[in-house]
C-alpha positions as CSV (number, residue, x, y, z in Angstrom):
1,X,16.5,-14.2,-32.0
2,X,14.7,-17.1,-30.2
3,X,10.8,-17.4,-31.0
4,X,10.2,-20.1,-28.5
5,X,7.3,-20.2,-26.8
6,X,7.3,-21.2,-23.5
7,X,4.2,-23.0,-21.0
8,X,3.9,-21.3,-18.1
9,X,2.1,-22.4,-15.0
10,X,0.8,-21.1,-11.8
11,X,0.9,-22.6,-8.1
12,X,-1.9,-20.5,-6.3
13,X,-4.3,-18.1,-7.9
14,X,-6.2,-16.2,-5.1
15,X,-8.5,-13.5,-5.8
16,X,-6.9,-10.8,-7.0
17,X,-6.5,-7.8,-4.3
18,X,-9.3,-5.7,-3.0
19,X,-11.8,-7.8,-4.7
20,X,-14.4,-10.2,-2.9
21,X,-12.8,-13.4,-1.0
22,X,-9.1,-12.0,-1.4
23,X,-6.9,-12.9,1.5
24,X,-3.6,-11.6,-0.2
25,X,-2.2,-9.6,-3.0
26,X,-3.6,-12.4,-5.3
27,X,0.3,-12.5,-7.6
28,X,-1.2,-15.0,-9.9
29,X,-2.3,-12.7,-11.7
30,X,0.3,-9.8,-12.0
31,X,2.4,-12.9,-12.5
32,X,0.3,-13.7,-15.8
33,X,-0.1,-10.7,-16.8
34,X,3.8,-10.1,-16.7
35,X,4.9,-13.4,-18.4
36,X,2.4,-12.9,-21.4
37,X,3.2,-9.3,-21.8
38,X,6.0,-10.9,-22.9
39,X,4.4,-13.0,-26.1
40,X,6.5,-15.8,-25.3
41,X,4.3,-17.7,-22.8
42,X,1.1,-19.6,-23.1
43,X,-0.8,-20.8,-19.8
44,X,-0.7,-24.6,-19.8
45,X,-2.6,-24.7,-16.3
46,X,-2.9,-23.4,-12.8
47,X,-3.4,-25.3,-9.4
48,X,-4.8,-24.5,-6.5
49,X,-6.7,-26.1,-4.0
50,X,-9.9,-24.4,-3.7
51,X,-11.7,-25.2,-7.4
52,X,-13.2,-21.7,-7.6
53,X,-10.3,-19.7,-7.4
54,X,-9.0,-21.6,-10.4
55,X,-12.3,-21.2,-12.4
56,X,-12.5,-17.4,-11.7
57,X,-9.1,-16.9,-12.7
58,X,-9.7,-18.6,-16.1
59,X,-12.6,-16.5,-16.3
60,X,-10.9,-13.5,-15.7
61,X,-8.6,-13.7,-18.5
62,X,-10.4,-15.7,-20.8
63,X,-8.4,-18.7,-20.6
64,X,-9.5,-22.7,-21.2
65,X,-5.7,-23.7,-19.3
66,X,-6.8,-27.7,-17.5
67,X,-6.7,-26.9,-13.5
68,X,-5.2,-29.5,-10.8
69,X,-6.2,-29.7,-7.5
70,X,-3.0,-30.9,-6.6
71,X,0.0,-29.4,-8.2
72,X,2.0,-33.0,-8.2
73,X,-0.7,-34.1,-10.9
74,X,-0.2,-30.6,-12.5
75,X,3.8,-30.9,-12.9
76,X,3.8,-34.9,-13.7
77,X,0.8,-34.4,-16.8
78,X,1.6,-30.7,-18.1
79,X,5.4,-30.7,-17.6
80,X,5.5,-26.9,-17.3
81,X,8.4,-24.8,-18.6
82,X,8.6,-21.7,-16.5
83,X,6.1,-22.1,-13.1
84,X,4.8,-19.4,-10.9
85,X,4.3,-20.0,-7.1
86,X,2.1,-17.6,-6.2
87,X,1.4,-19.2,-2.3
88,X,2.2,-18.1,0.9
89,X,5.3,-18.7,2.9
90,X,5.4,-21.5,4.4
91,X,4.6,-23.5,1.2
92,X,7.8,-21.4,-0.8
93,X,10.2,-24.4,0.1
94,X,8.4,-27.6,-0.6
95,X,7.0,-26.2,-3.9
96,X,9.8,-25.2,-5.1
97,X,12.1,-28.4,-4.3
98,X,9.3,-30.5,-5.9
99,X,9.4,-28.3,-9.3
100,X,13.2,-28.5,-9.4
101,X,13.0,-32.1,-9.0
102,X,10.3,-32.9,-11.6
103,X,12.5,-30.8,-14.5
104,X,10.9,-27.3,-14.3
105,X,12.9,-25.0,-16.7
106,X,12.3,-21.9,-14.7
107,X,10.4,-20.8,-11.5
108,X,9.3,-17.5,-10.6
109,X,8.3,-17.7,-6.7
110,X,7.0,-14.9,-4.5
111,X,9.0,-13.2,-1.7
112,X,10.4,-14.0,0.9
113,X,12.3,-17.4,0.6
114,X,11.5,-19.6,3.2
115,X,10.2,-20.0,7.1
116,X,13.7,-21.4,7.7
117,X,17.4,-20.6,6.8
118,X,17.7,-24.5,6.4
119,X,14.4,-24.4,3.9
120,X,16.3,-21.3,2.2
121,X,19.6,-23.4,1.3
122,X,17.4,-26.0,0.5
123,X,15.7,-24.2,-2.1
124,X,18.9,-23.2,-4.0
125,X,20.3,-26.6,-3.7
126,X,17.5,-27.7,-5.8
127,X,17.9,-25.5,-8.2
128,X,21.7,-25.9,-8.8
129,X,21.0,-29.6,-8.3
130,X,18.8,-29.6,-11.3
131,X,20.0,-26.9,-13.2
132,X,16.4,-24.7,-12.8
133,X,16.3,-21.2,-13.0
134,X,15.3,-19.6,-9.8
135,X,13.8,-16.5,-9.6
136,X,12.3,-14.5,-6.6
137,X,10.1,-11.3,-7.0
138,X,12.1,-8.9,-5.7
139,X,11.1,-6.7,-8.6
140,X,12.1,-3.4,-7.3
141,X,15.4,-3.1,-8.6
142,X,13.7,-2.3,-12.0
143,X,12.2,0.8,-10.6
144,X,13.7,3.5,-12.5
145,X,14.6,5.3,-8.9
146,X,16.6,2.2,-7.7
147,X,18.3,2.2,-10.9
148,X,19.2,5.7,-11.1
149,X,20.9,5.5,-7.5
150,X,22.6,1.9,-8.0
151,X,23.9,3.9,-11.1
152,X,25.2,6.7,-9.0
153,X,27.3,4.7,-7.2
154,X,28.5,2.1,-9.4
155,X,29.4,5.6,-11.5
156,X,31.3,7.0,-8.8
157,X,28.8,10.0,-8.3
158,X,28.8,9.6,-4.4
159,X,32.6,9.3,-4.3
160,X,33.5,6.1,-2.5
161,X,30.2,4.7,-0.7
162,X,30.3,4.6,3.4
163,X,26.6,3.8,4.1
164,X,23.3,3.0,3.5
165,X,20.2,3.7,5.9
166,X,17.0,2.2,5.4
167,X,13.5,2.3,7.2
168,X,10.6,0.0,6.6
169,X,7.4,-2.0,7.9
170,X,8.6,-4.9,8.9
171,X,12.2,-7.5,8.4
172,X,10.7,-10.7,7.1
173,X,8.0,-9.3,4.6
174,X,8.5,-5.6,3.7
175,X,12.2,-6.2,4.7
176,X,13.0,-8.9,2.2
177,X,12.4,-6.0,-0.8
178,X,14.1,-3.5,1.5
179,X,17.4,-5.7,2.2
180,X,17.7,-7.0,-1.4
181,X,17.6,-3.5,-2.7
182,X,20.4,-2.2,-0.2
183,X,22.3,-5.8,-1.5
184,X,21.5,-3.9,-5.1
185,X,23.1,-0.2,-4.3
186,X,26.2,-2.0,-3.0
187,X,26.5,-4.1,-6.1
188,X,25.6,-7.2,-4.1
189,X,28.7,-7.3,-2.0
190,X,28.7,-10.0,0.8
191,X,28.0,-9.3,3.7
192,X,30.8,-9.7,6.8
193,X,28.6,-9.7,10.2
194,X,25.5,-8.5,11.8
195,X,23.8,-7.4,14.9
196,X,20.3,-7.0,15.6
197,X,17.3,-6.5,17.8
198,X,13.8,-7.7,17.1
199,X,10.8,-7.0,19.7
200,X,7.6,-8.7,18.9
201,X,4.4,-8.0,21.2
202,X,1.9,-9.0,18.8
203,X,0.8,-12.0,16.8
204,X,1.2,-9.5,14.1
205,X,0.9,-12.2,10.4
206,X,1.6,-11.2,6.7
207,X,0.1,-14.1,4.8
208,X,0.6,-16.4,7.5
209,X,4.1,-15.6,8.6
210,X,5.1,-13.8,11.7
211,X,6.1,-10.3,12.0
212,X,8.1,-8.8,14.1
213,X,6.7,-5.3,15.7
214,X,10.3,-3.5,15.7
215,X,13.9,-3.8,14.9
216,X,17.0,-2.4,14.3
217,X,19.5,-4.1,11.7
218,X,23.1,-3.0,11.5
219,X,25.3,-4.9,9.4
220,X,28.9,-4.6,7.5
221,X,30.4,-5.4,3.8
222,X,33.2,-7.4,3.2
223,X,34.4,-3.6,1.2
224,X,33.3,-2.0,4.4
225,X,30.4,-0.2,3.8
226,X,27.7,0.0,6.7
227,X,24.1,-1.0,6.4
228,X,21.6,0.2,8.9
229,X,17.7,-0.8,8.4
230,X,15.2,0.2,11.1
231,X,11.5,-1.2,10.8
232,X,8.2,-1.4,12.7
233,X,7.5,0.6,15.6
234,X,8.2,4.5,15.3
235,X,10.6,3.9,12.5
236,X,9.5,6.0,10.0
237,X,11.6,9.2,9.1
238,X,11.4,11.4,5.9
239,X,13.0,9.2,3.5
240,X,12.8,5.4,2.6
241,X,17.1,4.9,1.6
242,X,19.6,7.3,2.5
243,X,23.1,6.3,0.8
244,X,25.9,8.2,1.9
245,X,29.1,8.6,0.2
246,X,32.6,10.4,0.7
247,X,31.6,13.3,-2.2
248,X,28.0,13.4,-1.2
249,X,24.3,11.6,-0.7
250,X,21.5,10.7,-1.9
251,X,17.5,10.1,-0.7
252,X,14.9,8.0,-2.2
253,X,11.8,9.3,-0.9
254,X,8.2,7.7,-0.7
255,X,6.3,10.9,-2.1
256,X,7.3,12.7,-5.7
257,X,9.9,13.5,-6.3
258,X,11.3,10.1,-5.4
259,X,14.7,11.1,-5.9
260,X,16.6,13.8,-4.2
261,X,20.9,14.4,-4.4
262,X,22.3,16.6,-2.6
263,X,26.3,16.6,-3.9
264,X,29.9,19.0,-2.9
265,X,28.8,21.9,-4.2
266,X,24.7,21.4,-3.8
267,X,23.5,24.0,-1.6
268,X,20.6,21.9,-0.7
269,X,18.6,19.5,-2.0
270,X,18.6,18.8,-5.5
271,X,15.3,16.5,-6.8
272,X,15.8,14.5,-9.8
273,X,12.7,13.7,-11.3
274,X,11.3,10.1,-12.2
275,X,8.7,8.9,-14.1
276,X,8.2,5.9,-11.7
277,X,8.0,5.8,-8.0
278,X,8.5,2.7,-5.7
279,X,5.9,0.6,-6.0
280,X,5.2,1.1,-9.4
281,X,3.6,-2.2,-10.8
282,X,5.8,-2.2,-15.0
283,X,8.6,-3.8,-12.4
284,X,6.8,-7.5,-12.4
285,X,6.4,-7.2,-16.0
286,X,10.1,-6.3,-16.3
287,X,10.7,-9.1,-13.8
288,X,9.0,-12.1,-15.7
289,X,10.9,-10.5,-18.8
290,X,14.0,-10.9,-17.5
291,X,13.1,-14.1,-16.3
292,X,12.3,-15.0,-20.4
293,X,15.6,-13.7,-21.1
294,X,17.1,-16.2,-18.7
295,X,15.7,-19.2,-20.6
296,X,16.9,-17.8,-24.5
297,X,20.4,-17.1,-23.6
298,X,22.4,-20.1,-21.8
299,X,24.5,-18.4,-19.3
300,X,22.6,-15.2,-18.7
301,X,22.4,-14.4,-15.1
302,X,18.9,-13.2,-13.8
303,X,18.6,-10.0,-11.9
304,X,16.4,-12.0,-9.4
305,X,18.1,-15.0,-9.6
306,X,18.5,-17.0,-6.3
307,X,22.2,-16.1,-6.2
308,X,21.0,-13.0,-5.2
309,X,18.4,-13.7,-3.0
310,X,19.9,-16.2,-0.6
311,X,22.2,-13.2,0.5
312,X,19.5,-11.0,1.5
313,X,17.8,-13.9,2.8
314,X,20.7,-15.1,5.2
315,X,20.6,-11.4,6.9
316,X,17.1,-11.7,7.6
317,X,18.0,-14.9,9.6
318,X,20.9,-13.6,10.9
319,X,19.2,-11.0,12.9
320,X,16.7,-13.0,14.2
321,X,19.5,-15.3,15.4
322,X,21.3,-12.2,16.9
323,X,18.9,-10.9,18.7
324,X,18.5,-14.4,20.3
325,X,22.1,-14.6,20.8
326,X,22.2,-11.3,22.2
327,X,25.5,-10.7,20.1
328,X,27.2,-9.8,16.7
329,X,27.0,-12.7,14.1
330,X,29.9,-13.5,11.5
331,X,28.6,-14.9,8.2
332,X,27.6,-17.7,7.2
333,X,25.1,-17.6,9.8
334,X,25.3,-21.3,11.0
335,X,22.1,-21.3,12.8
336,X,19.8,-23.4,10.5
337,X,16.1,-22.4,11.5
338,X,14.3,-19.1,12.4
339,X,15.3,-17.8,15.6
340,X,12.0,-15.4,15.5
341,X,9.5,-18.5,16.0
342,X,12.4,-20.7,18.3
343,X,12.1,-18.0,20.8
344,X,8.1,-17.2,20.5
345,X,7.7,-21.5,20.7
346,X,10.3,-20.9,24.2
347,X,7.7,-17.4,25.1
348,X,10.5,-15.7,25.6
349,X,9.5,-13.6,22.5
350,X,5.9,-12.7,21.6
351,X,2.3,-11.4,23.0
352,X,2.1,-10.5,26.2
353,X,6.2,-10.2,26.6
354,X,6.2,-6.3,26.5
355,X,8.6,-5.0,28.9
């Protein structure tokens, strides 16, 4: 058993959330706390550009890690081994190229991707390019819920799996968890076309990136199972996934129980019970674990590996480009930026557009 111990770094500290001058979610600091939960990682240093954040978060945990200003001068001096990017969007991209090009072992970067399909590819380029580990924090699939259903269909307990509904906030931000986890109950299968709608009346922003205000999302699997994902306006129902099989269905709900089966021969609903629920925070740790894993065995394949994400990712931009298409899209989507902010930027999308 490897005792390495690895330097970790973090892109973007922030306050962490609900506390005084947070403007996000602050993932620095789950991040940290995930990677040395682990007792394999030490913190060789954080940047960020505001000089405060970076004291506080030393502060905070009691750490004497050298800060950067500029994170160029922080990957040139400290030559980090596993980096967390812990920014907003529209920084995911350039961040993560740079780190892949100056020899960073591993990268844990926040959700979603990129601003841009092109940016997207980019990204994973890099990474193959340079042979870094790319991870995004999709860390849901290591909810105990999620697991338990994936199980029940890779198991067979469903029968043979015809489709799975989803409802959520939002595509780009909510939706990128959302996606990657219906990518997860069908055994990330690829994905054979899509057809979309989006409607977006407000300048509605989740850490600087644009939101949509509705959608509906339906899509098909190269084994032929249907996807449907509805989000934003008026979307919610009684359950968060519904998967639907040939010998029966299950519901993962957003109150306890989380889990509820109903099979042939179930009269009604059947709850199973969880310990954990959705949004349960032990998934980040298990995330920067398995992240760890990647780097002591040579081969191993990351559950949040990029290989995974670009898929989800490519749906995303494929039903923004169909609803600016007005049509069905075959994959790979060809369309190389984000058809959301091309047709806000042409107003025929955006505030003030309501029909």
């Amino acid at each position: 058993m490897t005792s390495n111990i690895y330097r970790h770094a973090i892109i973007g500290t922030g306050r962490p959330r609900g506390s005084e001058g947070a403007t996000g979610f602050g993932m620095a600091h789950p991040h940290y706390v995930g990677f040395k939960a682990t007792g394999r990682t030490e913190l060789a240093a954080i940047a960020d550009i505001d000089e405060g954040h970076s004291r506080a978060f030393l502060a905070d945990y009691g750490e004497n890690a050298p800060t950067y200003r500029d994170y160029r001068d922080m990957l040139r001096a400290e030559k980090p081994d596993i980096l967390s990017i812990t920014v907003w969007p529209h920084l995911h991209a350039e961040l993560t190229i740079a780190a892949c090009e100056a020899g960073v072992r591993a990268i844990h970067c926040e959700k979603p991707m990129a601003m841009t399909w092109s940016d997207a590819k980019a990204m994973k380029a890099a990474a193959d390019a340079n042979g870094t580990i790319l991870t995004f924090n999709h860390q849901r699939r290591f909810l105990e819920p999620i697991e338990i259903a994936a199980n029940m269909v890779r198991e067979g307990e469903l029968g043979e799996l015809q489709r799975i509904e989803a409802q959520c906030n939002d595509l780009f931000d909510t939706g990128t968890h959302w996606i990657d986890m219906m990518q997860y109950f069908n055994q990330d299968c690829p994905v054979e076309w899509v057809i979309g709608q989006i409607d977006n009346r407000e300048d509605r922003r989740i850490f600087g990136a644009l939101c949509e205000d509705q959608s509906i999302c339906h899509y098909k699997w190269t084994n032929g199972v249907r996807g449907l994902l509805v989000t934003g306006f008026e979307a919610k129902w009684d359950c968060s996934f519904r998967l639907t099989g040939t010998l029966g269905t299950v519901e993962l709900l957003y109150t306890r129980p989380t889990l509820r089966v109903r099979l042939q021969g179930d009269s009604d609903w059947r709850p199973i019970e969880t310990a954990e629920g959705l949004h349960d925070g032990v998934s980040i740790d298990r995330a920067c674990a398995d992240l760890v894993r990647a780097l002591d065995e040579p081969g191993y394949q990351p559950m949040l590996g990029v290989h995974n994400a670009i898929r989800h990712t490519e749906l995303i931009f494929a039903f923004f480009y169909s609803s600016m298409y007005r049509g069905r899209v075959e994959l790979p989507l060809k369309y190389e930026g984000n058809a959301h902010l091309d047709m806000v930027a042409r107003g025929v999308m955006g505030p003030g557009r309501g029909a």
